[in-house]
Short mmCIF file of the C-alpha atoms (twelve columns), coordinates in Angstrom:
data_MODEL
# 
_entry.id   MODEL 
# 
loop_
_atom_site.group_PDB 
_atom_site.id 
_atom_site.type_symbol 
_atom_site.label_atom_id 
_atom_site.label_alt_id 
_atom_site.label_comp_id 
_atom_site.label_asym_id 
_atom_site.label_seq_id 
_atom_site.Cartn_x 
_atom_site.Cartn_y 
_atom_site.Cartn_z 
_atom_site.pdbx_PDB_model_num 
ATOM 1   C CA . UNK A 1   83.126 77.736 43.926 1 
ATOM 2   C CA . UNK A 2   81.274 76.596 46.737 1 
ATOM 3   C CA . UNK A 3   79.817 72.450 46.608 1 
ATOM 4   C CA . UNK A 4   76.281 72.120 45.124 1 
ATOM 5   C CA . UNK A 5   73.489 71.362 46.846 1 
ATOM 6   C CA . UNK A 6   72.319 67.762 46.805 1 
ATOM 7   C CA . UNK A 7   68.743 67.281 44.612 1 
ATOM 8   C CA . UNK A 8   66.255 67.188 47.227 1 
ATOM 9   C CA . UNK A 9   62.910 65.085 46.660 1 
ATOM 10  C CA . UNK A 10  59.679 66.348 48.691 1 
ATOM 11  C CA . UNK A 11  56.504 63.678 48.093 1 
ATOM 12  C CA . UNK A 12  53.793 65.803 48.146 1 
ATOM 13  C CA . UNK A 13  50.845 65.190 50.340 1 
ATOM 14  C CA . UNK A 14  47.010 64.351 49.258 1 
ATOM 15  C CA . UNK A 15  46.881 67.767 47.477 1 
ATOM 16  C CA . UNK A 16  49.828 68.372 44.932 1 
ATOM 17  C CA . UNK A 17  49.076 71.942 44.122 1 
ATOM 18  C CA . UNK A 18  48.902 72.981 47.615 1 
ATOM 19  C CA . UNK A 19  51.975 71.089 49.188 1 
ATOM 20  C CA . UNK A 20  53.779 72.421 46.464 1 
ATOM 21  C CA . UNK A 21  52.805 76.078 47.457 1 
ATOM 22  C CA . UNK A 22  53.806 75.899 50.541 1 
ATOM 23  C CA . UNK A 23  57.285 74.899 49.343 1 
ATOM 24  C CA . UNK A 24  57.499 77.975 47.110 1 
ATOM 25  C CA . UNK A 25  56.429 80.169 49.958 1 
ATOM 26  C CA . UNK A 26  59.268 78.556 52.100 1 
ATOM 27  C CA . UNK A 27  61.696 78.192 49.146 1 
ATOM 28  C CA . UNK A 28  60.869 81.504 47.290 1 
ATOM 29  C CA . UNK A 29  64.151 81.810 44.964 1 
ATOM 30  C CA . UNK A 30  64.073 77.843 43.967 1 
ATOM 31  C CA . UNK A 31  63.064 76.667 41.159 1 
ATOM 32  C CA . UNK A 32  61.474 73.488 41.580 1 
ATOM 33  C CA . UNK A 33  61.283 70.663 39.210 1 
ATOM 34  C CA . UNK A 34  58.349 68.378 38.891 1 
ATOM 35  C CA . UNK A 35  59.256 64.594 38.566 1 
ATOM 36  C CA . UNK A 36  55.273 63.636 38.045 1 
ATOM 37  C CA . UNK A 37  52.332 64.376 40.036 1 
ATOM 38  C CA . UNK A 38  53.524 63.660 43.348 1 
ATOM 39  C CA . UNK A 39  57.284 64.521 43.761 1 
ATOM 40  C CA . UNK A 40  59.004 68.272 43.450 1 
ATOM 41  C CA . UNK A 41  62.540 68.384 43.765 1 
ATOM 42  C CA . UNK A 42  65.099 70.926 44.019 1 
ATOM 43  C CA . UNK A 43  68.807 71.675 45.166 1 
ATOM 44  C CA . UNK A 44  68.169 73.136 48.674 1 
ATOM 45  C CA . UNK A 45  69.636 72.482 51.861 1 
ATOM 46  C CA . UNK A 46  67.131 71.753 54.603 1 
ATOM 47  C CA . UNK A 47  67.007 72.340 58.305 1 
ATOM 48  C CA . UNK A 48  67.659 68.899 60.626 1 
ATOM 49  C CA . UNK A 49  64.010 69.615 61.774 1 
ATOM 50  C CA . UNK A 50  62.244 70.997 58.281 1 
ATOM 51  C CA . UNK A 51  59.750 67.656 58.440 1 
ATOM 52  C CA . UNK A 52  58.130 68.670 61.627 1 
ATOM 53  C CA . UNK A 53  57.767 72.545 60.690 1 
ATOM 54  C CA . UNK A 54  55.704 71.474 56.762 1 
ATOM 55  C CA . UNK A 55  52.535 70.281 56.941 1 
ATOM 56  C CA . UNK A 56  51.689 69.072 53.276 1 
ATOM 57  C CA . UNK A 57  55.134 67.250 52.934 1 
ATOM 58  C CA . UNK A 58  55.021 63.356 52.832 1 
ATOM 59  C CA . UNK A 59  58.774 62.457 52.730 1 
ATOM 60  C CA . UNK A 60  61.838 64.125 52.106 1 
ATOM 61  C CA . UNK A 61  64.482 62.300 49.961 1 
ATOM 62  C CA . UNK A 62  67.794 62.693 48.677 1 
ATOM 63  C CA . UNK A 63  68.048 61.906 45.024 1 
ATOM 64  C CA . UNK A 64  71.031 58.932 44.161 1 
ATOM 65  C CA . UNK A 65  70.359 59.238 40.061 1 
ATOM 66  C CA . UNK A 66  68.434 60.397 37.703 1 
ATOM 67  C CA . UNK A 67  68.239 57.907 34.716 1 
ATOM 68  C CA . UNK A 68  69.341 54.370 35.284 1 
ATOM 69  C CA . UNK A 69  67.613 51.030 34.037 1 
ATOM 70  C CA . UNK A 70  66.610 48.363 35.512 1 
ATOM 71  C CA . UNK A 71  70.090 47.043 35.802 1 
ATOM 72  C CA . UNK A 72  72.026 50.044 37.332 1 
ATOM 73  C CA . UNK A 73  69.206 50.466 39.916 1 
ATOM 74  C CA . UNK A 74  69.661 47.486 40.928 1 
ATOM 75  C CA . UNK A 75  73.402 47.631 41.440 1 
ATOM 76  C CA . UNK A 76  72.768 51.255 42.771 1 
ATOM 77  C CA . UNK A 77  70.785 49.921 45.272 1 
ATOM 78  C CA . UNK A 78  72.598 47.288 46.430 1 
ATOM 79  C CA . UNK A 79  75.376 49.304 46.433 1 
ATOM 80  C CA . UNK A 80  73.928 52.115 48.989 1 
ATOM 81  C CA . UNK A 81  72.677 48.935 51.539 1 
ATOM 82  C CA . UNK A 82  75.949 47.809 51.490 1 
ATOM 83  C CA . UNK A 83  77.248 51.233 53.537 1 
ATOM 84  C CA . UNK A 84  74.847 49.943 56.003 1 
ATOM 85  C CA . UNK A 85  75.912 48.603 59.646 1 
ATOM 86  C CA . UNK A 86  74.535 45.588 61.170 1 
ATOM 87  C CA . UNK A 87  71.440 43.772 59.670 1 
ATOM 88  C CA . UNK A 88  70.448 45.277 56.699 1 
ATOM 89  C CA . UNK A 89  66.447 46.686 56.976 1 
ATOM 90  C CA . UNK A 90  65.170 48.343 53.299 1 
ATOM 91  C CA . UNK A 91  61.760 48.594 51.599 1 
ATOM 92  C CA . UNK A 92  61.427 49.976 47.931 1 
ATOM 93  C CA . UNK A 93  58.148 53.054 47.114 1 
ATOM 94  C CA . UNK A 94  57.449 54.090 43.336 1 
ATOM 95  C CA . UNK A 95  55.256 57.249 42.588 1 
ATOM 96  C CA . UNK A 96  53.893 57.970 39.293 1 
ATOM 97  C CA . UNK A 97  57.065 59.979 37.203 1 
ATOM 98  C CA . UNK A 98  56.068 61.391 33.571 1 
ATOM 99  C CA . UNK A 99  55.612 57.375 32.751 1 
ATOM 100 C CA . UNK A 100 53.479 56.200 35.230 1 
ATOM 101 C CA . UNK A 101 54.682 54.379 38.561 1 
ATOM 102 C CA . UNK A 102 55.995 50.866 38.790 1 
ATOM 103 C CA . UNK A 103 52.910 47.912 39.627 1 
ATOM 104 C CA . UNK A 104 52.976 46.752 43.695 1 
ATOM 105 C CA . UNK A 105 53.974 42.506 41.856 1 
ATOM 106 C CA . UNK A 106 56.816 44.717 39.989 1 
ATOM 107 C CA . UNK A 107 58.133 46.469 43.197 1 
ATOM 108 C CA . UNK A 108 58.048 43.028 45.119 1 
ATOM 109 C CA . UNK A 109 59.836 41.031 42.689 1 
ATOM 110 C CA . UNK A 110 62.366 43.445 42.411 1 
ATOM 111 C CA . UNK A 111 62.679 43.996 46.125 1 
ATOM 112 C CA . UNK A 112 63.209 40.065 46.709 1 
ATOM 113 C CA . UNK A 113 65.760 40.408 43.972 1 
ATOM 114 C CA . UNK A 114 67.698 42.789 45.500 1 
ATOM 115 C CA . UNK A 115 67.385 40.983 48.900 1 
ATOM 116 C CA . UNK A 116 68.642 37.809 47.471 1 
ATOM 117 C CA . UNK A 117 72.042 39.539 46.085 1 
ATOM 118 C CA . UNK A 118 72.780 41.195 49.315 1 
ATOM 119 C CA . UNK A 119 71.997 38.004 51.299 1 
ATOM 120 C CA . UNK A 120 74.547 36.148 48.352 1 
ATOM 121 C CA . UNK A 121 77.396 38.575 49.395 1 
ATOM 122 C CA . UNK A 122 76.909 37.439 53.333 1 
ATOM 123 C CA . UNK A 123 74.598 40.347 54.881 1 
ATOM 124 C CA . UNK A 124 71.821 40.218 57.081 1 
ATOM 125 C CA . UNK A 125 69.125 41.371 55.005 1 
ATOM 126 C CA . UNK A 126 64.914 41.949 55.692 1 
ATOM 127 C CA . UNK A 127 62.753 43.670 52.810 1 
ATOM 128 C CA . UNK A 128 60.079 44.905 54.121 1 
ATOM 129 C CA . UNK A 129 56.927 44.243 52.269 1 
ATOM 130 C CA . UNK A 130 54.597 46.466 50.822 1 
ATOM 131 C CA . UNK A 131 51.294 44.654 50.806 1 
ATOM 132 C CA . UNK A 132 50.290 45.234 48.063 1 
ATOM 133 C CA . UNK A 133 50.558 49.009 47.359 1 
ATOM 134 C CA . UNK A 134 53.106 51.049 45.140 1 
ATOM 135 C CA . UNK A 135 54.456 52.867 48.158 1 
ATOM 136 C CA . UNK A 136 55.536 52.310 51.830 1 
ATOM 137 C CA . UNK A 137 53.650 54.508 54.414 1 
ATOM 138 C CA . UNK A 138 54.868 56.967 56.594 1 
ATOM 139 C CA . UNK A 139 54.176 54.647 59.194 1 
ATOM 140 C CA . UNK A 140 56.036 51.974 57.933 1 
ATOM 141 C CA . UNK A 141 58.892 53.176 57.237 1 
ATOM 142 C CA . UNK A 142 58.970 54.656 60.810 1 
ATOM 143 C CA . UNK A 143 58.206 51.389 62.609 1 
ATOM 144 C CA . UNK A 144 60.391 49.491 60.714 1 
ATOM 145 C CA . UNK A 145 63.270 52.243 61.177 1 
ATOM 146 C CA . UNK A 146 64.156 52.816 57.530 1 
ATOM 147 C CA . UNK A 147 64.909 56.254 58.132 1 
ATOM 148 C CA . UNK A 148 67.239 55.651 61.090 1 
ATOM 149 C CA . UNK A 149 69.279 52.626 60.418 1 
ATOM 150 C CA . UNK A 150 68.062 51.539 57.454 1 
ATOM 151 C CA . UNK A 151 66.848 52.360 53.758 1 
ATOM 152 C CA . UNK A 152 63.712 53.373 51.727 1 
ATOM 153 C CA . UNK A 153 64.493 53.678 47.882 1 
ATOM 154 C CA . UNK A 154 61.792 55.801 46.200 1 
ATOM 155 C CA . UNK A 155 61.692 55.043 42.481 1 
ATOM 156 C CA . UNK A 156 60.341 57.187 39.709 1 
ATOM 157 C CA . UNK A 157 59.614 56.189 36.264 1 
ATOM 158 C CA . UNK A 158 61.329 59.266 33.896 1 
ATOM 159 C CA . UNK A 159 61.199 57.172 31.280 1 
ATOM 160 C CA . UNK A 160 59.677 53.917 29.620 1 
ATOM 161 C CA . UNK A 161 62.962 52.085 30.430 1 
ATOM 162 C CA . UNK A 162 64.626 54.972 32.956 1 
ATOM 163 C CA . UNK A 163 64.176 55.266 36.567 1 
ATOM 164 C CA . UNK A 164 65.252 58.350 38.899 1 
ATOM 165 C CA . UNK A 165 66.415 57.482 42.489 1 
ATOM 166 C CA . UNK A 166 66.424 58.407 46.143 1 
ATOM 167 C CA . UNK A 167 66.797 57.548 49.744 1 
ATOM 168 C CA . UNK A 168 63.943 59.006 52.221 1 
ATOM 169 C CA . UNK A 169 65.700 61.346 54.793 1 
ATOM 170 C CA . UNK A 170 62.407 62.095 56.602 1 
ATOM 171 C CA . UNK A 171 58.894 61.213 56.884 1 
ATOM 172 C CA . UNK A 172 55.772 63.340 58.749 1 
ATOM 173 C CA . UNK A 173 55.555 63.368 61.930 1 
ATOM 174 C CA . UNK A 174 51.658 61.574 61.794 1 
ATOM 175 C CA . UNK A 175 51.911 60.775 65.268 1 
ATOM 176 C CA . UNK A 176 52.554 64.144 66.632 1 
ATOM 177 C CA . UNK A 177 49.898 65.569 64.357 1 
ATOM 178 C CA . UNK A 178 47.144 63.082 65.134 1 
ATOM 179 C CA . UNK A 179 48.400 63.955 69.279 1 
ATOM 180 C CA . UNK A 180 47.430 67.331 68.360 1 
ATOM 181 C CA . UNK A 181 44.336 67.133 66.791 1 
ATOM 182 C CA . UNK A 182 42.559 64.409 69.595 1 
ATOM 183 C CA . UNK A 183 44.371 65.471 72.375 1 
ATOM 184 C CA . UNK A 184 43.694 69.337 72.502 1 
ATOM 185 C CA . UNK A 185 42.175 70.041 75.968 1 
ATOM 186 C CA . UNK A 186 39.395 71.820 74.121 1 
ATOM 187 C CA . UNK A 187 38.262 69.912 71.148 1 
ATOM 188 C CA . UNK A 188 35.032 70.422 69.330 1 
ATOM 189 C CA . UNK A 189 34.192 67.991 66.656 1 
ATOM 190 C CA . UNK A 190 31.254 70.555 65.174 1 
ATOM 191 C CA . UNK A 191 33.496 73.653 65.046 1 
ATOM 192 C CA . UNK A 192 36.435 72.593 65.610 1 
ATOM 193 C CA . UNK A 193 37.399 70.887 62.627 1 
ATOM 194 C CA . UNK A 194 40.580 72.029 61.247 1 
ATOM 195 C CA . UNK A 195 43.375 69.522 61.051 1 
ATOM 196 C CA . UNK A 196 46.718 70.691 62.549 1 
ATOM 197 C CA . UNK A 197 48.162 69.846 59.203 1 
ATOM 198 C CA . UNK A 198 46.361 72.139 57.134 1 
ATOM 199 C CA . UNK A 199 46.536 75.254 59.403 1 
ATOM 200 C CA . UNK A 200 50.523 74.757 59.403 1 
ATOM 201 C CA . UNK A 201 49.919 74.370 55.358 1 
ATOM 202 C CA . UNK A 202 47.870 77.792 55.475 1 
ATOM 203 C CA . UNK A 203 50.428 79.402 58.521 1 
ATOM 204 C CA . UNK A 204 53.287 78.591 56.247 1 
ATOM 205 C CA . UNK A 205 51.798 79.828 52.529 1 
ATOM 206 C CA . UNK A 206 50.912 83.253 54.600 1 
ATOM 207 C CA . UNK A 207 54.358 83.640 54.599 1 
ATOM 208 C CA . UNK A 208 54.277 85.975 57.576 1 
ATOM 209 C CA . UNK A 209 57.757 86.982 59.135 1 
ATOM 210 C CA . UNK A 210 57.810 85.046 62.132 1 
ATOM 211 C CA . UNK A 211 58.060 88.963 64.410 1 
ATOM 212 C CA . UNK A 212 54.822 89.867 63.210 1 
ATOM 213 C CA . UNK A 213 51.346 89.692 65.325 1 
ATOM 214 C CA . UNK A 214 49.503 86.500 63.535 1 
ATOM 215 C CA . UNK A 215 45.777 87.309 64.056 1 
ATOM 216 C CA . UNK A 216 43.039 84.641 63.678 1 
ATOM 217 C CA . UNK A 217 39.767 86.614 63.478 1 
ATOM 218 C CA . UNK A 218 37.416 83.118 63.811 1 
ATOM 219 C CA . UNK A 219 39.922 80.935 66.040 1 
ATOM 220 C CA . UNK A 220 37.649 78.282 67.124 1 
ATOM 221 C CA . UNK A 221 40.121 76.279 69.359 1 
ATOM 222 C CA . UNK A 222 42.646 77.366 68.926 1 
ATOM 223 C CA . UNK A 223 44.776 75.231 65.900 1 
ATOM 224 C CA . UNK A 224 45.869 77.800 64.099 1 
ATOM 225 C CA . UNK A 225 47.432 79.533 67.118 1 
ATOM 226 C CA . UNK A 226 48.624 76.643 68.664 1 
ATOM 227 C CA . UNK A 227 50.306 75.904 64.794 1 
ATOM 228 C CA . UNK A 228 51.785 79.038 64.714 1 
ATOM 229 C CA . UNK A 229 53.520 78.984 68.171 1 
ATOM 230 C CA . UNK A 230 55.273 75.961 67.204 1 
ATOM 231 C CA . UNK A 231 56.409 77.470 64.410 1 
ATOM 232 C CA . UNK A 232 58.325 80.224 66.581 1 
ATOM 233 C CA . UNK A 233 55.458 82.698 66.106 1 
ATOM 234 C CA . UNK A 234 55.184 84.966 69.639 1 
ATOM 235 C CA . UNK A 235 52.634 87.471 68.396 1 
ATOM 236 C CA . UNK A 236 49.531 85.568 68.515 1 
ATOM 237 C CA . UNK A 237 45.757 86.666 69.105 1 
ATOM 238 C CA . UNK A 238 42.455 84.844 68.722 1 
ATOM 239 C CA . UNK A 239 39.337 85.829 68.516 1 
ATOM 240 C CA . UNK A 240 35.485 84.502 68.292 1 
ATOM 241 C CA . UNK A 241 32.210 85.094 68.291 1 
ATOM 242 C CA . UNK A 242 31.653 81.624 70.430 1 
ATOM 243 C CA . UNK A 243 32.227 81.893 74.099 1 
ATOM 244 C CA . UNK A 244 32.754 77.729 74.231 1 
ATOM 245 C CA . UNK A 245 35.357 78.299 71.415 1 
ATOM 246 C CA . UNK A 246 37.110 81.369 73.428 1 
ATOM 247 C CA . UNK A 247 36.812 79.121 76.333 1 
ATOM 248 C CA . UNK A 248 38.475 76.212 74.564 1 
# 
């Protein structure tokens, strides 16, 4: 029998229900599972590059456990930072599982916790602090290269006393999305106004086989094209009534 997949963990973006149907569209024979409002997970393999081609995906993650208290996560998670090289960078998210998510004062004790055991078995450790929110941003855990060459631990409450677990594998590319929303040579902020994230989100629910013609009938700018042809699309026409938008 061939090895099963790993459990995969996608944190959905600002609108569940959507991010998760663009999953389905791209994942049409899984069967996800929901681990609370914000986190789908199923046994798929993704693509090195599936982060930069989703556009209502937060994080990946590759679940570690599924049911551990308080004192198995810990060791779990001291156990996975100590396969780490060099100085030892980590930060610790929680989003709300069927029993709610962990408190920011919970997260932080626990994070200096684990920081202090490491540091007792003669590592170089940092935590990096959450300020005060439940869960490290995409920015954060890209400037302080958690991804790279060091850890984010996403918790999730399954049960009153039970935690699920996973290590982020990816984040959004934020940067490259804000690029191309500001930095398109013809941007209109009256009618121009769909974010590059949500026409990839729309692109990708469409579910159109990428040697089709993609047609936008009210283009504007151009952002759904200019989605689409980074998504491998070829076939692409635009059209508008707006001569500035054609222009654009």
């Amino acid at each position: 029998m061939p090895p099963s997949l790993p459990l995969c963990w996608f944190v959905l973006g600002h609108e569940p229900l959507v991010s998760l149907a663009e999953l389905v569209q791209l994942f049409p024979r899984t069967p996800f599972k929901r681990l609370g409002n914000s986190i789908a997970a199923a046994p798929v393999s993704l693509p090195q590059r599936f982060i930069n081609s989703v556009g209502g995906i937060v994080k990946t993650a590759t679940q570690l456990a599924d049911a551990l208290d308080e004192k198995e996560l810990f060791a779990a998670i001291e156990h996975e930072l100590g396969t780490v090289s060099g100085k030892i960078h980590f930060g610790m998210s929680s989003y709300p599982g069927t029993h709610g998510a962990l408190d920011a004062k919970t997260l932080q004790t626990w994070g200096l916790q684990i920081k202090k055991a490491v540091k007792a078995n003669g590592l170089s450790v940092r935590y990096v602090d959450n300020r005060g929110a439940v869960a490290l941003s995409s920015a954060s855990v890209l400037n302080n290269g958690l991804v790279e060459r060091g850890r984010e631990f996403i918790i999730v409450r399954v049960a009153p006393q039970k935690f699920a677990l996973a290590i982020t594998t990816a984040v959004q590319p934020f940067e490259a999305f804000s690029e191309r929303d500001f930095g398109r040579p013809g941007r209109d902020d009256v009618s121009g106004m769909l974010p590059p994230k949500l026409a990839m989100v729309m692109i990708n629910c469409a579910a159109i086989p990428k040697d089709r013609a993609l047609y936008d009938p009210s283009c504007g700018s151009g952002t759904i094209l200019t989605e689409a042809m980074l998504l491998g699309y070829t076939k692409l026409i635009g059209s508008d009534m707006s001569a500035r938008a054609v222009e654009d």
